[in-house]
C-alpha positions, -999 to 999 in steps of 0.1 A, spaced: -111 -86 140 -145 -97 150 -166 -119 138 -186 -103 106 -185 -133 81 -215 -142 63 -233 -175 68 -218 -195 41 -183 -195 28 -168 -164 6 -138 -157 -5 -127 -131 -34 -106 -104 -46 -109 -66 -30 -85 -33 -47 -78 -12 -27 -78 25 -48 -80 59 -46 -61 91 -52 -23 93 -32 -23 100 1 -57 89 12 -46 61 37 -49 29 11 -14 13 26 -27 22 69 -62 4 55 -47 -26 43 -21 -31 75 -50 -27 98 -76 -53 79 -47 -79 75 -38 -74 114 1 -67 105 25 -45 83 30 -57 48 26 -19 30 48 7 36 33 37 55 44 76 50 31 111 52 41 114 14 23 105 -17 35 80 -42 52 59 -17 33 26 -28 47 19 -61 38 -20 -61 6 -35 -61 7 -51 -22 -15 -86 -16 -27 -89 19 -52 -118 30 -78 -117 59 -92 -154 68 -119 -151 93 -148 -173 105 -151 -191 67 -141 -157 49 -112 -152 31 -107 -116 18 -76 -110 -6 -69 -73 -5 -51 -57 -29 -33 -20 -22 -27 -2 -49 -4 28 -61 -22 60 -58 -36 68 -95 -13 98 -107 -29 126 -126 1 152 -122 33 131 -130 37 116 -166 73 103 -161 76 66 -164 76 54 -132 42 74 -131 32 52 -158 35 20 -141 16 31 -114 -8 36 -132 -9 4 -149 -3 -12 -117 -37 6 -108 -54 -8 -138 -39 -43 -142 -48 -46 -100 -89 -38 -115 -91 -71 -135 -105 -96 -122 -112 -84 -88 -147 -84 -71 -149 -59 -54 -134 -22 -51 -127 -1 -15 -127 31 -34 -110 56 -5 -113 93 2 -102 112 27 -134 129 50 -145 163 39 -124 167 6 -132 154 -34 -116 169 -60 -107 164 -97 -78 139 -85 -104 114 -67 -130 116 -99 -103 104 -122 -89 78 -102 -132 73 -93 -133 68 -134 -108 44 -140 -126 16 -119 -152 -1 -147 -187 7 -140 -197 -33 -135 -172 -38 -105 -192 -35 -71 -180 -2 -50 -180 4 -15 -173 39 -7 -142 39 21 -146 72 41 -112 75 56 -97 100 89 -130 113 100 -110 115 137 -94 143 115 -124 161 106 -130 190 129 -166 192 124 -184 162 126 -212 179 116 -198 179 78 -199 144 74 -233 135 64 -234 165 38 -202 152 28 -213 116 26 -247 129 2 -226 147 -22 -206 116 -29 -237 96 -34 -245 105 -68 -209 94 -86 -220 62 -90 -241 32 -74 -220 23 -43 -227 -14 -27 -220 5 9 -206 40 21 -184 32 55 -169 59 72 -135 50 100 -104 55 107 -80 33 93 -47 48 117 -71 42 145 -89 14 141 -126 27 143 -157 9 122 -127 -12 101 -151 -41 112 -183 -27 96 -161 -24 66 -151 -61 65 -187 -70 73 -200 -49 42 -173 -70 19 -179 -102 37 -214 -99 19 -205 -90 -13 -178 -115 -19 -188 -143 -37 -194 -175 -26 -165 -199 -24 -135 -215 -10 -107 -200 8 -79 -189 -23 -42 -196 6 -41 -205 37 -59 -197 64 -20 -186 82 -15 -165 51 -11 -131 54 5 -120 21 19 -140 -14 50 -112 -15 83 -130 -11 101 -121 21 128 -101 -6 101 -80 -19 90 -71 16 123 -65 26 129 -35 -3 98 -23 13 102 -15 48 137 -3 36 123 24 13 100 29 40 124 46 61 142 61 36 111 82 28 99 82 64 135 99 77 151 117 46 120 145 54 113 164 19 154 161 13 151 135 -16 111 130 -22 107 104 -47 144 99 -68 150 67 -50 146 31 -53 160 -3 -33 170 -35 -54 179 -65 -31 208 -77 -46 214 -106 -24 189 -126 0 200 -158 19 182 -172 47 204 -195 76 179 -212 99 163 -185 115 192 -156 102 180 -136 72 210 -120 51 202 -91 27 221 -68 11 205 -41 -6 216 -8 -23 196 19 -25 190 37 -61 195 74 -61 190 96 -96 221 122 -89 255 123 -73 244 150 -53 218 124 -38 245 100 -25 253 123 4 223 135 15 209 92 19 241 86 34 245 115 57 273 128 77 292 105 90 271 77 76 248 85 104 217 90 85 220 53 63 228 33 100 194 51 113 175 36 79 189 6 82 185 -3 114 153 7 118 144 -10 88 159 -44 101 140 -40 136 107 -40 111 121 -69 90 126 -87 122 93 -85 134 77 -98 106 103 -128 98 101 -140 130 141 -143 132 172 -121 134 183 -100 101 218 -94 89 214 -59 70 240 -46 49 227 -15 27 250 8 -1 240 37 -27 244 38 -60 239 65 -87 218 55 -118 211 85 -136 173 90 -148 161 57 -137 129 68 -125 121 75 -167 138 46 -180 115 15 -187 143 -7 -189 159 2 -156 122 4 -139 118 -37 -153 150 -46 -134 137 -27 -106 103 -46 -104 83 -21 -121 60 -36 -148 
């Protein structure tokens, strides 16, 4: 990243929020430099609020990703995305508020509204290398302008990389003045087990297509670390019987795939090798049970 921190030292909290599917989890993985937030096609797939840190030239920027704010799904898991999206808004001082270039609808004004009027905004433009028409942009960028007072409007592309470092200069400036909040090594404050489910559901979402959408969770049930050798054993939460099958695949084929991809990932970011060892288990309506969400993670 280059070298866009202000004069003196500034270090504060940035949320990451916006509607699903607008790129929140790609933004995060390429301001921190590495993968910490899972990455899919599909909507929903952040469910946890993700802390990423980016210390650079006497700036420290704590990002925070958020789950995209739900205005269609009222089940419970819903719910505590939402909350997540909410509780991740106190506190913070600042707020990337991300669209996607050339569309705003009802979905991005309510999750524009829940952000309280005297955070400070900058307005995250996101895939304009997918916008056909260049020529839309500026139109596009005036129509936004009147929702509120934005600090800055940035347009990029998070999956490629372009303008991210105007963006981190823009927050550079409006962070406040302070010392660094972890160390300057730092890249997250998630527990290597928490990251871990992650990249695991990752894949699971990433390979089983639109076969089982969003009836699925991953609860490590074991994590043990030998030297350098990670051992986790994880089972994989499906709602339905029928479910079991299609995560497993025939011949188990379609579980190996998961999980060895998944343990290539978990490798790379350990720093050391990974013993995987995944199963599935059936838990019937977990997805609208509060109890089995809080054993799950899900506050």
């Amino acid at each position: 990243m280059p070298d866009t921190a202000p004069d003196a030292s500034r270090a504060g909290f940035v949320a990451i929020v916006g509607k699903p599917n607008v790129g929140k989890s790609t933004l995060l993985n390429r301001l921190v430099g590495q993968k910490i937030s899972i990455v899919s096609s599909k909507a929903q797939t952040t469910r946890h609020r993700i802390r990423g840190i980016l210390s650079a030239n006497g700036a420290q920027f704590v990002f925070v990703d958020t789950p995209g704010f739900q205005t269609r799904h009222r089940n419970a898991l819903n719910r505590a995305m939402n909350r997540n999206v909410v509780q991740a808004l106190a506190g913070v001082d600042l707020v990337f508020f991300v669209v996607e270039a050339g569309y705003f609808d009802d979905d991005d004004r309510e999750a524009l509204a829940v952000v309280p009027p005297e955070i400070k905004v900058v307005l995250v433009i996101n895939k304009v290398d997918l916008l056909a028409d260049k020529r839309r942009l500026l139109p596009f960028i005036d129509s936004l302008r009147n929702l509120r007072e934005f600090s800055e409007i940035v347009p990029l592309s998070a999956e490629r990389g372009h303008h991210c470092e105007v963006l981190v200069a823009a927050a550079a400036r409006l962070l406040p003045a302070g010392a660094p909040l972890y160390g300057e090594d730092e890249i997250t404050d998630h527990s290597e087990r928490f990251l871990a489910a992650e990249f695991l559901r990752e894949k699971l979402f990433r390979l089983l297509g639109d076969e089982l959408p969003y009836g699925l969770a991953v609860e490590i049930e074991r994590f043990e670390i030998e030297g350098e050798l990670r051992r986790v054993h994880a089972a994989i939460i499906v709602d339905k019987a029928a479910h079991k099958g299609i995560v497993i695949g025939k011949g188990g084929g379609k579980l190996k795939r998961v999980a060895s991809e998944a343990r290539v990932e978990m490798e790379k970011l350990f720093g050391g090798k990974v013993f995987l060892e995944t199963w599935v288990k059936v838990r019937s309506g977990w997805a609208d049970d509060e109890r089995a969400l809080k054993s799950l993670g899900y506050e």
